[in-house]
Backbone as JSON, one array per atom type, in Angstrom:
{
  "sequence": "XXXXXXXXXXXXXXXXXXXXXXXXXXXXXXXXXXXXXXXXXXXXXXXXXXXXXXXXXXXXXXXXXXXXXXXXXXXXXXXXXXXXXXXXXXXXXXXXXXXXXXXXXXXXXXXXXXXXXXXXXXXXXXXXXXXXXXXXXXXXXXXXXXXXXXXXXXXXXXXXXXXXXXXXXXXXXXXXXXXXXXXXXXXXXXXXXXXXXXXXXXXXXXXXXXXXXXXXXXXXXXXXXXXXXXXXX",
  "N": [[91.48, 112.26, 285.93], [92.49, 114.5, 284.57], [94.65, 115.21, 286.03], [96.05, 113.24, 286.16], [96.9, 113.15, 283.67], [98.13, 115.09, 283.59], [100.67, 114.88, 284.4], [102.42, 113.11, 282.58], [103.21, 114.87, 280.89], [106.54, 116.86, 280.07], [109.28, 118.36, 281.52], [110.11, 121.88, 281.8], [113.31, 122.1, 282.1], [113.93, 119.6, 281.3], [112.94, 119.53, 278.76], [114.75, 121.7, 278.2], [117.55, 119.92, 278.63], [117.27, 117.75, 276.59], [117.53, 119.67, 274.46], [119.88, 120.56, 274.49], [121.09, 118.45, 274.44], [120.91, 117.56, 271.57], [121.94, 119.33, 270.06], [124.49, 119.34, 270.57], [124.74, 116.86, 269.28], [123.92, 117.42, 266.91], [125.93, 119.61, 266.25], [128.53, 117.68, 266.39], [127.72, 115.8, 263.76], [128.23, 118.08, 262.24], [130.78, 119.19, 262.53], [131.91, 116.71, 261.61], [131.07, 115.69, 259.32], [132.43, 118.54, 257.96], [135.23, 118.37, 258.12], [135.47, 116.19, 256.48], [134.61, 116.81, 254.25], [136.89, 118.66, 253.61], [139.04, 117.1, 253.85], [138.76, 115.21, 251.6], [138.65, 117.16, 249.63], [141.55, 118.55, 249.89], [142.19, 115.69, 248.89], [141.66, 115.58, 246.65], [143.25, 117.42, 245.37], [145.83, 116.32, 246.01], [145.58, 114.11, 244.36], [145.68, 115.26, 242.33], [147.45, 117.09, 241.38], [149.75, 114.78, 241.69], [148.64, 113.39, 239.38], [149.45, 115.37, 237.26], [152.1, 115.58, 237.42], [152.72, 113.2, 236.81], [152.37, 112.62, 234.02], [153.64, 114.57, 233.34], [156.25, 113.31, 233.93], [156.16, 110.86, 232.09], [155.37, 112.35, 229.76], [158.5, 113.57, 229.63], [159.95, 111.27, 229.67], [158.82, 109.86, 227.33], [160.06, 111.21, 225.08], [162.59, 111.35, 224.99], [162.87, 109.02, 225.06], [162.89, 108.28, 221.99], [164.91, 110.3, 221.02], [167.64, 111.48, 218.86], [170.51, 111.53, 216.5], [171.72, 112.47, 213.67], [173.96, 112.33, 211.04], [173.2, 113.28, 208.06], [173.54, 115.86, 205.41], [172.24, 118.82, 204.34], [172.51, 118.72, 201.18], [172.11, 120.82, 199.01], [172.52, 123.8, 199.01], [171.43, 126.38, 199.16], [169.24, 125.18, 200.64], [168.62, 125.76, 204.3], [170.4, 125.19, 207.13], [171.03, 122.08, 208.93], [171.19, 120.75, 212.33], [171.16, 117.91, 214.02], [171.42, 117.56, 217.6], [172.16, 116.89, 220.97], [171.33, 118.64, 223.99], [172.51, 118.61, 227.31], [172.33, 120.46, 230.25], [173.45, 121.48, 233.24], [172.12, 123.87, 236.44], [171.91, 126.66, 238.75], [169.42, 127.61, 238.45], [167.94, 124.75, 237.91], [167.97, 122.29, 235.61], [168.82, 121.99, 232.17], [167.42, 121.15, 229.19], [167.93, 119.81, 225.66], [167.05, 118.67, 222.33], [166.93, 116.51, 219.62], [164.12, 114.69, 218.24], [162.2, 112.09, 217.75], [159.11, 112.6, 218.19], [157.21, 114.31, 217.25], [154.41, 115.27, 216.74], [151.74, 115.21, 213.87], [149.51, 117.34, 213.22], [148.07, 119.01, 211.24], [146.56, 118.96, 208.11], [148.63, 118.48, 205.19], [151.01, 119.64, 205.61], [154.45, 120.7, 205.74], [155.51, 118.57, 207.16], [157.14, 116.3, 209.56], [158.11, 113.33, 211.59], [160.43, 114.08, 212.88], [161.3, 116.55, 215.64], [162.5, 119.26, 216.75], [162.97, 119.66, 220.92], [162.95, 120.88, 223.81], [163.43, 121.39, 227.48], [163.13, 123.26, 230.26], [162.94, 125.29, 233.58], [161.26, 127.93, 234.68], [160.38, 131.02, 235.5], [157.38, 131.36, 237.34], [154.05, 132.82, 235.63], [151.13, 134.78, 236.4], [148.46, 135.34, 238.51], [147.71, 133.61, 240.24], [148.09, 131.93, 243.63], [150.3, 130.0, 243.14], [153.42, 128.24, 244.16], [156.8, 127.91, 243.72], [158.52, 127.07, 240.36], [157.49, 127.53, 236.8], [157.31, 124.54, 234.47], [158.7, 124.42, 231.79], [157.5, 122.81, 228.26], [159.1, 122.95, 225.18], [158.43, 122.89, 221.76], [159.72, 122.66, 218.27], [159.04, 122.22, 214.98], [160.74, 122.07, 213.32], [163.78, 121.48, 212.43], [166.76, 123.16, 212.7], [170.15, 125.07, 212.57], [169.89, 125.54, 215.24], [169.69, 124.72, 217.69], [168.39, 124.46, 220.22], [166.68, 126.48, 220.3], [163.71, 128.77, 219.38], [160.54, 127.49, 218.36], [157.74, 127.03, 219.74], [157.03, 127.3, 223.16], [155.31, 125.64, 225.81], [153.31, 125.28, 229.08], [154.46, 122.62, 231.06], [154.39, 121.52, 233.95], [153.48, 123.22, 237.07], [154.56, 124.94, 239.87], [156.98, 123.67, 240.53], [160.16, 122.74, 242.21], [162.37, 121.57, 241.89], [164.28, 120.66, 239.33], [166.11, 118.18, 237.67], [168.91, 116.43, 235.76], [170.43, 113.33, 234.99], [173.3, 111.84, 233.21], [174.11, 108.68, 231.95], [177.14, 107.48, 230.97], [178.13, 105.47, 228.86], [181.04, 104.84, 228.28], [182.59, 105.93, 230.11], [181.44, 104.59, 232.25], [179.75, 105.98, 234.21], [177.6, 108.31, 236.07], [176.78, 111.23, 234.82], [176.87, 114.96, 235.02], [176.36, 116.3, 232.74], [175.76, 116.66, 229.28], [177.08, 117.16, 225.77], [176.83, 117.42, 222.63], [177.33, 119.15, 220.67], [179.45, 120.16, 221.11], [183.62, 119.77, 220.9], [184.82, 118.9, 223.05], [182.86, 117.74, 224.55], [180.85, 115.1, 223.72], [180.46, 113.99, 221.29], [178.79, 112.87, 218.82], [177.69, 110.48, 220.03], [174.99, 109.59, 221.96], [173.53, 108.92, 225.6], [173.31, 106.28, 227.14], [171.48, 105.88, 229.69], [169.32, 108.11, 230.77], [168.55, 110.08, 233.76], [165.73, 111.41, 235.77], [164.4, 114.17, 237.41], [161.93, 115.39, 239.76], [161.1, 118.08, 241.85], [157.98, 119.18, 243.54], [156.27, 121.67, 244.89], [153.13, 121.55, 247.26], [150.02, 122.29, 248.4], [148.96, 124.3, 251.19], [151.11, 124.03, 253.44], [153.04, 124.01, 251.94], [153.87, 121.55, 251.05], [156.49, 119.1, 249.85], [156.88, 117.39, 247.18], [158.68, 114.73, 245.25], [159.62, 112.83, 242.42], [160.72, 111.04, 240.71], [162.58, 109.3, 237.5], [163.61, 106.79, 235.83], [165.13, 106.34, 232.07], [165.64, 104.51, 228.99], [167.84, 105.22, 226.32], [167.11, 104.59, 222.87], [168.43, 105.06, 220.48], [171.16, 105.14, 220.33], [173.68, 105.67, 218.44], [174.62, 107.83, 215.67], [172.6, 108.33, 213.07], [172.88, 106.65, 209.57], [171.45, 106.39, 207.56], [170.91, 105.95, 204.0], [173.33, 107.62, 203.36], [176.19, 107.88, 201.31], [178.26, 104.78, 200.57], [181.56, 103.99, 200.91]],
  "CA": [[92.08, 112.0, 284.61], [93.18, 115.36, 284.21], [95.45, 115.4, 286.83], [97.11, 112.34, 285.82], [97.72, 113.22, 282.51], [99.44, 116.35, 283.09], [101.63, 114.21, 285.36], [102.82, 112.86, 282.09], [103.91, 115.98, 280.32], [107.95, 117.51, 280.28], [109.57, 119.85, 282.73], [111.26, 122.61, 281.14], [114.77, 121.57, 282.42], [113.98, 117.97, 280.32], [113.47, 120.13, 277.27], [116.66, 122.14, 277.99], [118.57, 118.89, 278.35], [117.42, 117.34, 275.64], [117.68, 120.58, 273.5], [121.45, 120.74, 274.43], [121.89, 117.3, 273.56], [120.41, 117.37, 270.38], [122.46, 120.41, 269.25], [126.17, 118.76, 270.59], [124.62, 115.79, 268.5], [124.08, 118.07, 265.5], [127.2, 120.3, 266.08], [129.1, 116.84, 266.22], [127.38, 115.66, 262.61], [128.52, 118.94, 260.96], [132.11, 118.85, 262.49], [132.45, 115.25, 261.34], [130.76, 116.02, 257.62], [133.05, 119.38, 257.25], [136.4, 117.33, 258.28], [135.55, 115.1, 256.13], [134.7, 117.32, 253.1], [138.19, 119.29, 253.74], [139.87, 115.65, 253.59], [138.49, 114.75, 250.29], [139.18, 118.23, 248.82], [143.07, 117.9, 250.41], [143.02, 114.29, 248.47], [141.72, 115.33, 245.01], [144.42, 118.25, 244.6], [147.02, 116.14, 245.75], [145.94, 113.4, 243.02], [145.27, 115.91, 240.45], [149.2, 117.32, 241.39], [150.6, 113.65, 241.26], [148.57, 113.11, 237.81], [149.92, 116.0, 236.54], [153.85, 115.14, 237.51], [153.42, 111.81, 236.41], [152.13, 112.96, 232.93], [154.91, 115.72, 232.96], [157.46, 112.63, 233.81], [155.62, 110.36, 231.4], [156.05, 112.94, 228.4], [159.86, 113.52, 228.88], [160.7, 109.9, 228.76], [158.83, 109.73, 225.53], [160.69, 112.08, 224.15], [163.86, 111.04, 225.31], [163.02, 107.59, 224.34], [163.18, 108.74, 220.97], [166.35, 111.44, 220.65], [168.08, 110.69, 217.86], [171.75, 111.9, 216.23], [172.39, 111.93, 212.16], [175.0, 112.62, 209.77], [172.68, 113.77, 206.88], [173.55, 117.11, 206.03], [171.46, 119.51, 203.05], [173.39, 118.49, 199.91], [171.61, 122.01, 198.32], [173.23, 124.95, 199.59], [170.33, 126.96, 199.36], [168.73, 124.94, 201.99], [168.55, 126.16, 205.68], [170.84, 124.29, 207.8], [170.24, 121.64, 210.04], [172.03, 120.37, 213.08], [170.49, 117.36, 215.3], [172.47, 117.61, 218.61], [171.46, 116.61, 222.31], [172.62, 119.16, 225.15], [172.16, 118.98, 228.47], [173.58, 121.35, 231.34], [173.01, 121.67, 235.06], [172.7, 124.88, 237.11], [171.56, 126.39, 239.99], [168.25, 127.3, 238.12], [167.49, 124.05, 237.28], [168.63, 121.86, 234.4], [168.17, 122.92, 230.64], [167.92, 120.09, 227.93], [167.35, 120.06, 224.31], [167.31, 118.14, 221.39], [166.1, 116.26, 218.29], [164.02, 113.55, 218.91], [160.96, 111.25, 216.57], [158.13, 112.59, 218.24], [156.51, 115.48, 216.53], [152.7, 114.61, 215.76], [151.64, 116.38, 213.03], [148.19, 117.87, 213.59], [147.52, 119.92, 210.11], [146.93, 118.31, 206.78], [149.38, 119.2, 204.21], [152.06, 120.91, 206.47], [155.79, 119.96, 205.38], [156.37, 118.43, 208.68], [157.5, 115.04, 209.45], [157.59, 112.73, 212.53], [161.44, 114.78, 213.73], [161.43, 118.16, 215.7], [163.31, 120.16, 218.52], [162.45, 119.75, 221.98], [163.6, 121.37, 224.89], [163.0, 121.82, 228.78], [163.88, 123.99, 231.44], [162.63, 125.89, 234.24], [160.94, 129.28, 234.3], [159.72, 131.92, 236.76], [155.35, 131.19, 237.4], [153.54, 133.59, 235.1], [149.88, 134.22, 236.78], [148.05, 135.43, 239.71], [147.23, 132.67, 241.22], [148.85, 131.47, 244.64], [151.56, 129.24, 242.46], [155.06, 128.65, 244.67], [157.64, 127.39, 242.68], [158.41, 127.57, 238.79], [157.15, 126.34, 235.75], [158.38, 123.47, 233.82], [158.35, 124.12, 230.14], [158.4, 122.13, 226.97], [159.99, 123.75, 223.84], [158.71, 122.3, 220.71], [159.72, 123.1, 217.16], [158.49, 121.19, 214.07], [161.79, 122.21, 211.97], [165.12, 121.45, 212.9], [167.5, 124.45, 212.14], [171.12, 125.19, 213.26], [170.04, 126.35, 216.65], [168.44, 123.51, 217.81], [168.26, 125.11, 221.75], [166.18, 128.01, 220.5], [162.49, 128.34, 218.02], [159.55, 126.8, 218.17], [156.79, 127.13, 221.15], [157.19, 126.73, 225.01], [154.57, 125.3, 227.01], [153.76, 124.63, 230.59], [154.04, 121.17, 231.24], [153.38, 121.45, 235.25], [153.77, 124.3, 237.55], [155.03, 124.74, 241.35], [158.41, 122.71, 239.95], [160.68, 123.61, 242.81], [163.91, 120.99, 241.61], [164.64, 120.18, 238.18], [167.32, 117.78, 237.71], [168.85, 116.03, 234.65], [171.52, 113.17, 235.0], [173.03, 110.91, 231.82], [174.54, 107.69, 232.07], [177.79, 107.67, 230.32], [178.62, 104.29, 228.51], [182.04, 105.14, 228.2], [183.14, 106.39, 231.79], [180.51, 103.74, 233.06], [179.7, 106.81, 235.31], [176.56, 109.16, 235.79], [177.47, 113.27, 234.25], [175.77, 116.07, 234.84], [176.09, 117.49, 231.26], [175.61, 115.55, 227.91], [176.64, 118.22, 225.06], [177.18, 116.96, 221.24], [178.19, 119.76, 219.28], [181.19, 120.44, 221.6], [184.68, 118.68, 220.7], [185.24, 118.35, 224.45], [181.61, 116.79, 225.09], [180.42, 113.83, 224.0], [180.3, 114.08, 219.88], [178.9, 111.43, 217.82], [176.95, 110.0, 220.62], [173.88, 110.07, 223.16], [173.86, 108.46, 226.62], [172.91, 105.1, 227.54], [170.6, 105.84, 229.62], [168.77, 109.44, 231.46], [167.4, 110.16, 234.68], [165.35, 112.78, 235.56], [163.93, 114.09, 239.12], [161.21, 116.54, 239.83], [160.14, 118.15, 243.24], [156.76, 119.82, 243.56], [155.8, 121.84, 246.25], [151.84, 121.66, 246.76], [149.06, 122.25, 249.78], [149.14, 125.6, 251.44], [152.02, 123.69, 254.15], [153.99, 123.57, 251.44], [154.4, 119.76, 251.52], [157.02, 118.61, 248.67], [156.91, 115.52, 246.44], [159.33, 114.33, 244.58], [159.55, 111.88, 241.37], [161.93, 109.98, 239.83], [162.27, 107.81, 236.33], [164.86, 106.4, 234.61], [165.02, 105.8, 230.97], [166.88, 104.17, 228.44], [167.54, 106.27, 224.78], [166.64, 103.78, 221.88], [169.34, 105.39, 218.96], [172.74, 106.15, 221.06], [174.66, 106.4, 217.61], [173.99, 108.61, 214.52], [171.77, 107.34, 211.71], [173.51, 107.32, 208.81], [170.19, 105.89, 206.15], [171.22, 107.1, 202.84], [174.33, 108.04, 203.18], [177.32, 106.96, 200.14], [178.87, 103.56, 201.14], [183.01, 103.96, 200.2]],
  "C": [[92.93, 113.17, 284.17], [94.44, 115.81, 284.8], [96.79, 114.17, 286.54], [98.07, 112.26, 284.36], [98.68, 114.59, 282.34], [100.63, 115.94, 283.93], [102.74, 113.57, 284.0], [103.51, 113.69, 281.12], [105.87, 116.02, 280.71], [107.97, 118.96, 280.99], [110.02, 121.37, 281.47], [113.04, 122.46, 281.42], [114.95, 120.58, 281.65], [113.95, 118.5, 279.22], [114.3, 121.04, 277.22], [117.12, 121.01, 277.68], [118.76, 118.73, 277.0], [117.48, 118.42, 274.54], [119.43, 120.65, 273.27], [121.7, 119.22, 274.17], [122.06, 116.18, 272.47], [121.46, 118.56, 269.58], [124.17, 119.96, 269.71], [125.67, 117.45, 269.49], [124.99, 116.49, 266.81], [125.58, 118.8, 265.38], [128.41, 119.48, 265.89], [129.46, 116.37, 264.52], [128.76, 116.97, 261.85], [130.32, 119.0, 261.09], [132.65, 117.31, 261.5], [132.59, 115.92, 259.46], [131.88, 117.64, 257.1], [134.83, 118.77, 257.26], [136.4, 116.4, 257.28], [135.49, 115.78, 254.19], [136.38, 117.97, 252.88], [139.15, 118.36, 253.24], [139.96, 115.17, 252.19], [138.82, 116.23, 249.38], [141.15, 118.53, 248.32], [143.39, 116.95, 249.05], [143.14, 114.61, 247.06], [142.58, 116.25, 244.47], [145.5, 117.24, 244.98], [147.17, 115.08, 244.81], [146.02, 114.07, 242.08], [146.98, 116.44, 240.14], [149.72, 115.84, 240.69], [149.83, 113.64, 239.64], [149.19, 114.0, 237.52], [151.35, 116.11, 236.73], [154.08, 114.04, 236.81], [153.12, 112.3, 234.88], [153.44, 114.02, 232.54], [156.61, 114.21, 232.64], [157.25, 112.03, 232.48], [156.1, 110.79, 229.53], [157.45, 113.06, 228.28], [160.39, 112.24, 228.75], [160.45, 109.52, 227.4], [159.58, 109.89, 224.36], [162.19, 111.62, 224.03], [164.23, 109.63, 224.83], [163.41, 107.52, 222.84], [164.25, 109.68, 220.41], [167.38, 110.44, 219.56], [169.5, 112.04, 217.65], [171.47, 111.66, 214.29], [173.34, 112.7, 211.66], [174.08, 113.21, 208.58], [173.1, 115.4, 207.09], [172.83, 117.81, 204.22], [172.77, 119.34, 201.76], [173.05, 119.95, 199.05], [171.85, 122.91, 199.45], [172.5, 126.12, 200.09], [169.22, 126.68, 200.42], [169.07, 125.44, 203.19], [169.24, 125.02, 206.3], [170.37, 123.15, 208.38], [171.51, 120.87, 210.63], [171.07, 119.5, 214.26], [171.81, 118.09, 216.39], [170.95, 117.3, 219.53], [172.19, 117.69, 223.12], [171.9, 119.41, 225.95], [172.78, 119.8, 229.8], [172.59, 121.54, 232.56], [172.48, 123.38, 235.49], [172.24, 125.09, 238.09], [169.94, 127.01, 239.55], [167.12, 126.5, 237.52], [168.1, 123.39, 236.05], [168.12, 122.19, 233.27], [168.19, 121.65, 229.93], [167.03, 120.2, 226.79], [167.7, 119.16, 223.28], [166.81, 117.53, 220.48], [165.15, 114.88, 218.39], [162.62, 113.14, 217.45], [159.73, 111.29, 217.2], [157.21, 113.81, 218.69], [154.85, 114.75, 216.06], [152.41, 115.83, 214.85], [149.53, 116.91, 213.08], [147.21, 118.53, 212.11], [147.8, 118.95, 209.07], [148.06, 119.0, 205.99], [150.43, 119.97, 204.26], [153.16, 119.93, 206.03], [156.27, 119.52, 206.76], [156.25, 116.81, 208.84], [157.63, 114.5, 211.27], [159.31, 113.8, 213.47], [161.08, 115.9, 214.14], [162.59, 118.12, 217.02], [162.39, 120.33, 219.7], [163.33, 120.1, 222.96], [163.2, 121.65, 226.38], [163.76, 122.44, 229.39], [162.89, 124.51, 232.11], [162.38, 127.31, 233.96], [159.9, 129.81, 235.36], [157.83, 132.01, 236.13], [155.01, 132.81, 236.53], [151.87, 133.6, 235.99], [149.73, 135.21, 238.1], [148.1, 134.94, 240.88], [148.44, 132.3, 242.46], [149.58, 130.24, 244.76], [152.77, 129.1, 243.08], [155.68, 128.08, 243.21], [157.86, 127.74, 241.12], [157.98, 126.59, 237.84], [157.8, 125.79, 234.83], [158.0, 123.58, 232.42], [158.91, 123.63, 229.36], [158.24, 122.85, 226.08], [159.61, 122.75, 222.97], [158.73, 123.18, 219.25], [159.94, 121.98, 216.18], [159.68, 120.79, 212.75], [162.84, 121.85, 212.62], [166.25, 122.39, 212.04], [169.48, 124.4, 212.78], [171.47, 125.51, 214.34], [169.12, 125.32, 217.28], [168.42, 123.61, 219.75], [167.62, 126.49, 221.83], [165.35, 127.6, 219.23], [161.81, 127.65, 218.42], [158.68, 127.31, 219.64], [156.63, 126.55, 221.87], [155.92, 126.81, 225.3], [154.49, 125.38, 227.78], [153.45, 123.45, 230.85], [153.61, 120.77, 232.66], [154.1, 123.18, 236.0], [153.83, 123.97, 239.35], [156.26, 123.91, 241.46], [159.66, 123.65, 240.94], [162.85, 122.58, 242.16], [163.61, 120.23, 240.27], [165.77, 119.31, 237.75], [167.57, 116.51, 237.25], [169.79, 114.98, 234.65], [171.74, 112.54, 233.56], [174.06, 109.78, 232.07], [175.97, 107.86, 231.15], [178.55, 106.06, 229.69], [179.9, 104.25, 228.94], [182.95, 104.74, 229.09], [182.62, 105.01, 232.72], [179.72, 104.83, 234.14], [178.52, 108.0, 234.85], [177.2, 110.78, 235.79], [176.36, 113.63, 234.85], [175.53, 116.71, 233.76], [176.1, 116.69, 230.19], [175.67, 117.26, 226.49], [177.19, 117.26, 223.56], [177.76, 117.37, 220.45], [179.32, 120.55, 219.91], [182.3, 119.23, 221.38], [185.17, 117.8, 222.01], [184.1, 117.99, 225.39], [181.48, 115.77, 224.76], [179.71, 113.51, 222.14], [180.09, 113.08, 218.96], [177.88, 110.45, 218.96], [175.8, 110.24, 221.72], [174.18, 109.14, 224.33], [172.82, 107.51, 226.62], [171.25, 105.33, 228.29], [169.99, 107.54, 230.51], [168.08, 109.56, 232.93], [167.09, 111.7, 235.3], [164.67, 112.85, 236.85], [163.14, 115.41, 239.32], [161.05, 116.92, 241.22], [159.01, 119.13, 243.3], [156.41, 120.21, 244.56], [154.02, 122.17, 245.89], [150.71, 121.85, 248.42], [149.78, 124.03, 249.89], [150.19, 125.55, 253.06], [153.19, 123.44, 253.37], [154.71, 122.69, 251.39], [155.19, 119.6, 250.0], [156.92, 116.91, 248.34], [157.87, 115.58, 245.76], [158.96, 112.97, 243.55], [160.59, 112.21, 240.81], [161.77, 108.61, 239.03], [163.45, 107.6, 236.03], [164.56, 106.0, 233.38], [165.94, 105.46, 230.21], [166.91, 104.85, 227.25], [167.75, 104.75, 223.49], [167.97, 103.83, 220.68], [170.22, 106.13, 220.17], [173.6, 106.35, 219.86], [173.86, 106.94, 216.35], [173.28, 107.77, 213.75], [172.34, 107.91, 210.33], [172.67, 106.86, 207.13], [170.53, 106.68, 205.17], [172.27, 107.66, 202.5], [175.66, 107.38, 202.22], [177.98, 105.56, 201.57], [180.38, 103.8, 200.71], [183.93, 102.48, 200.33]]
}
């Protein structure tokens, strides 16, 4: 009996084997499960990037949906100017645009502020530590509208790693897409806004520096001045 049952025992070579091919089994597992964590880490920055482009696109059509033009001008002299205007310009750091538009939220009780302000975007060199390429895209808002309506109020960052900025405007007129939309020049585009806007981002993101791009088009709601209030002759 005793002889037969040690007949049933393992060699030591059978528990090598199976030791080595329990540990390619496991070393398999953990390759698979760290590939797989890497993958899902990969996916949720590059949704959390796209949400945060599309929210960046998202807000300037808002805004743009709303840009507005008037004729009102301070009948009291003593008042502080004010000048809507739209202006947009190209360059090779990106496009700049600014202007007056109907959507100011007002946040504070009791503040003299109304649904108009100044908004503006452009490009701007990454502030930060962090391992950021590209530049950041800021919005310009101000709650007043003044005679400088391309300067005042407080810049944001609306996304960051913004490697192409770029602004076009439909031109009723011409029938033909500009690169520049300015208002309070005689030899721009005075008295009116553009049909319709398009706007184009590229984002570089991953540590291959993979770019995305996005692109919207929008249409502007008020292409001529508002002239509410004004004498009838």
């Amino acid at each position: 009996m005793t002889r037969r049952a040690a007949q049933h025992g393992l060699t030591l070579l059978e528990v090598m084997v199976a030791s080595a091919i329990l540990a390619m089994v496991a070393t398999m597992i953990w390759v698979s499960f760290d590939q797989t964590s890497k993958m899902r880490v990969k996916l949720g920055e590059r949704q959390e990037h796209d949400h945060l482009a599309r929210v960046a696109m998202a807000r300037m059509t808002r805004d743009l949906r709303s840009a507005f033009l008037s004729l009102h001008v301070n009948q009291d002299q003593r008042a502080a100017a004010v000048i809507t205007a739209f202006k947009g310009r190209s360059g090779t750091g990106g496009a700049q645009l600014d202007f007056t538009t109907f959507t100011h939220r007002r946040l504070r009780r009791n503040t003299h502020e109304g649904d108009a302000c100044e908004v503006g975007y452009r490009l701007a060199d990454h502030r930060g530590n962090d391992d950021v390429r590209g530049m950041d895209l800021l919005r310009r808002e101000s709650p007043r509208i003044d005679a400088e309506p391309d300067r005042g109020g407080v810049s944001d960052v609306l996304l960051t790693g913004v490697t192409t900025f770029e602004v076009r405007y439909f031109d009723e007129a011409s029938e033909q897409w500009v690169d520049g939309w300015d208002t309070t020049q005689a030899s721009g585009q005075p008295g009116r806004l553009p049909q319709r806007v398009r706007l184009t981002l590229a984002v570089e993101e991953g540590p291959q520096r993979e770019e995305r791009r996005y692109s919207t088009e929008t249409a502007l709601y008020i292409t001529r001045p508002l002239t509410f209030g004004l004498p009838i002759y």
